[in-house]
C-alpha positions in Angstrom: 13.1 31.7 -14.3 11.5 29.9 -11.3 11.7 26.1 -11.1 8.1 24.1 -11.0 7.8 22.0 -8.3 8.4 18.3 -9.3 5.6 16.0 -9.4 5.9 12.4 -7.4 4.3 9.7 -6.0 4.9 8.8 -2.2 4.6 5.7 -0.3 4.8 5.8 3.6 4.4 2.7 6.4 5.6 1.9 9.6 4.9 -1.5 10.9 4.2 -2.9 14.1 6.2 -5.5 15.2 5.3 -8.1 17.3 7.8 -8.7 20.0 10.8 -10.9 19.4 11.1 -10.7 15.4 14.0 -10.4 14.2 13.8 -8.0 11.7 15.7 -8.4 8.0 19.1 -6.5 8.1 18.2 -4.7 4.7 14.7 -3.5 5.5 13.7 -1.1 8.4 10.3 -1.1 10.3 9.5 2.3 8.4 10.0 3.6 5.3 9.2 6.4 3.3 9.8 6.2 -0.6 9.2 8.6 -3.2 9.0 8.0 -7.3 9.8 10.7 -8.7 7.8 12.0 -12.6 8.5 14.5 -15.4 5.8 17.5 -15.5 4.7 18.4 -18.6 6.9 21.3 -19.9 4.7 24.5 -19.8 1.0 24.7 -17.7 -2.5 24.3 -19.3 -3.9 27.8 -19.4 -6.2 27.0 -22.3 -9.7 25.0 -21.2 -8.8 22.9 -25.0 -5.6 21.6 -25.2 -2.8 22.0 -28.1 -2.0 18.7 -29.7 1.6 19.4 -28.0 -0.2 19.7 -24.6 -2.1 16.8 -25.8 0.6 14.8 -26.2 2.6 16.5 -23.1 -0.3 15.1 -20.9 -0.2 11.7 -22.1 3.3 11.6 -21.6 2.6 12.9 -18.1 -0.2 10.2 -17.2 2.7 7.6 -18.6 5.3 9.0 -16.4 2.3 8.8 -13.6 1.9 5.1 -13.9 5.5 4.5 -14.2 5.8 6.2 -11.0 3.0 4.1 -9.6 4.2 0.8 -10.6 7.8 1.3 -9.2 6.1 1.7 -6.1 3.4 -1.2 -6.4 6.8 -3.3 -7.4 9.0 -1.7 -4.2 6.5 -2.2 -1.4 5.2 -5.4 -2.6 9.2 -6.8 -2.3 9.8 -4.9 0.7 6.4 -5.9 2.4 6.6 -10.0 1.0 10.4 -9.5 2.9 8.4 -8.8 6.3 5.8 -11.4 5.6 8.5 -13.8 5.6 10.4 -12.2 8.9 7.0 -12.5 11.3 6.4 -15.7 9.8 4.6 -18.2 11.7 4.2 -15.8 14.4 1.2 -13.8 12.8 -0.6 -17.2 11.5 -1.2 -18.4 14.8 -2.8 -15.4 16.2 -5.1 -15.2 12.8 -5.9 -19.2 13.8 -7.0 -18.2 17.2 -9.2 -15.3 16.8 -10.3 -17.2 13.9 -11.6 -20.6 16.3 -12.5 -18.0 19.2 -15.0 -16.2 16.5 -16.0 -19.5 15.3 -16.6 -20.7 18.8 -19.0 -17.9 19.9 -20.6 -18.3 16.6 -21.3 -21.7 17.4 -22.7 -20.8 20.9 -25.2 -17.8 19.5 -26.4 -20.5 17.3 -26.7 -23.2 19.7 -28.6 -20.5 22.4 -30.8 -19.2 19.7 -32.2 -22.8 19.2 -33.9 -23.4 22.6 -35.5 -19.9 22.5 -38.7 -19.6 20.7 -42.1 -19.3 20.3 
């Protein structure tokens, strides 16, 4: 009898450091993580479905977001656990490209004021 392949959900990142973090001891810069869900039991061959294949399916699509909240619930504690690592070292650099963008904002404006007709 040959086995059915087995039906999961994957989540993959790798993050990009900036230099001199200090990474947390439990979490790794990459990581690949899979959830794996029961298939239903036999195929769908017929274009209307059984009420067991019915019911199969709907057991399948709750095995499905199972899967996908386990890995909402993983990567959002893995990913808050880097948030808090970089820190302060990310805010700053969202600041300054922040003031630079307002800056030249403030100069296109200030420029496009003495030109006109």
């Amino acid at each position: 009898m040959a086995r059915s392949p087995t039906a999961a959900v994957t989540a993959t990142y790798t993050l990009h450091l900036p230099p001199g973090v200090d990474h947390p001891s439990l979490l790794t810069p990459s990581a690949n993580h899979t959830f794996r869900l029961s298939p239903p039991n036999s195929p769908q061959s017929d274009p209307t479905p059984s009420t067991a294949e019915t019911g199969e399916l709907q057991t399948y699509y709750a095995e499905l977001r199972r899967a996908i909240s386990d890995a909402r619930t993983k990567l959002g504690e893995e990913l808050t656990a880097w948030r808090d690592a970089v820190g302060s070292e990310e805010v700053g650099k969202e600041r300054a490209v922040k003031a630079v963008s307002e800056d030249e904002e403030s100069e296109e404006e200030a420029n496009g004021d003495g030109e006109g007709a």
